[in-house]
ZALO-988562 format. One line per 4 residues: for each residue y negated, z, x of C-alpha. Coordinates in steps of 0.5 Angstrom, whole numbers, plus 500, padded with zeros to 3 digits. Layout:
# ZALO-988562
Y/Z/X | ...
***
This chain:
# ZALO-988562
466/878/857 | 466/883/851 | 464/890/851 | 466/894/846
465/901/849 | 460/905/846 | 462/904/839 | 455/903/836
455/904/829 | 448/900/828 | 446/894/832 | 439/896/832
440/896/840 | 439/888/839 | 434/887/834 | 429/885/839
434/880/843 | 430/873/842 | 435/869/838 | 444/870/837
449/864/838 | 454/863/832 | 460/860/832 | 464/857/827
469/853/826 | 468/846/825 | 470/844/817 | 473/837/819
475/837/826 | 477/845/826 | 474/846/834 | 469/852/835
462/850/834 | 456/855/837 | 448/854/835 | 444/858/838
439/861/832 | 433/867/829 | 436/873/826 | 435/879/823
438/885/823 | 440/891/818 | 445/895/820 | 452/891/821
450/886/818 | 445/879/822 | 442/876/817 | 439/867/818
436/863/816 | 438/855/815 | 431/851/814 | 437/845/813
439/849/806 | 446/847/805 | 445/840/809 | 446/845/815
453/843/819 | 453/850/821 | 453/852/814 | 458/847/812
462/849/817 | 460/857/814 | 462/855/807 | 468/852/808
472/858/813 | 466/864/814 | 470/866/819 | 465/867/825
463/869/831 | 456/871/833 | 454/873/841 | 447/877/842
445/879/849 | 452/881/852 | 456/882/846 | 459/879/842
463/881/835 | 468/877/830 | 464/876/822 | 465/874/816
458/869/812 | 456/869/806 | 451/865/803 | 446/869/800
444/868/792 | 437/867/791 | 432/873/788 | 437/879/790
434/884/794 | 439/882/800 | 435/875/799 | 428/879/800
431/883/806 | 433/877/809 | 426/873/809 | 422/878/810
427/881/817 | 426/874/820 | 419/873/818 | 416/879/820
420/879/827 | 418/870/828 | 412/870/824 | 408/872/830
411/868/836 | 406/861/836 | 411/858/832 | 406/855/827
405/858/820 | 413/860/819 | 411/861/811 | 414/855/808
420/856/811 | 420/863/810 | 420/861/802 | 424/855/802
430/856/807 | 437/858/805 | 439/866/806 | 446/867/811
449/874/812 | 453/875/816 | 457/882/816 | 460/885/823
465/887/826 | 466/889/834 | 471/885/838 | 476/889/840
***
């Protein structure tokens, strides 16, 4: 079910949900695949990291329609991805959002992957 009373402005009533499911549409086949995957947030937009680069069926599927569905808690939103270019401010962001949220949670030392892994950002919009 999608809720879309409220009409927030900021998804910040998320940010501490543990992890959002992206879906995407497959780039071969056309179906609807869903990840379950770490994010941050800044206002309207969720941001990823993709240790797999570009190598990622996600990000394949993202790069070739960035059409895309993200469900966090009992919400849901339709989006568009973007690949983020590296050394922007948007990149840093990025980084540093899904660092600080998952660097502390006994995953091991997360610095590799912080530095090396492949920035999205997917910018929202609520279902209606």
């Amino acid at each position: 079910m999608v809720h879309t009373e409220g009409g927030d402005a900021s998804l910040d009533a998320f940010a501490g949900e543990d992890f959002l499911y992206l879906s995407t549409t497959g780039r071969i086949t056309g179906t609807h695949h869903r990840i379950e995957i770490w994010f941050g947030l800044s206002g309207q937009t969720a941001y990823l990291l993709s240790g797999g680069g570009n190598r990622s069926d996600w990000v394949r599927n993202l790069r070739a329609n960035p059409s895309v569905r993200v469900r966090i808690g009992d919400r849901e939103w339709t989006g568009v991805a973007r690949v983020l270019g590296p050394g922007t401010d948007e990149d840093a962001l990025a980084r540093r959002l899904l660092f600080e949220k998952y660097g502390g949670s006994g995953s091991g030392d997360l610095t590799t992957w912080r530095d090396s892994a492949l920035p999205v950002a997917l910018d929202l919009n609520e279902r209606s």
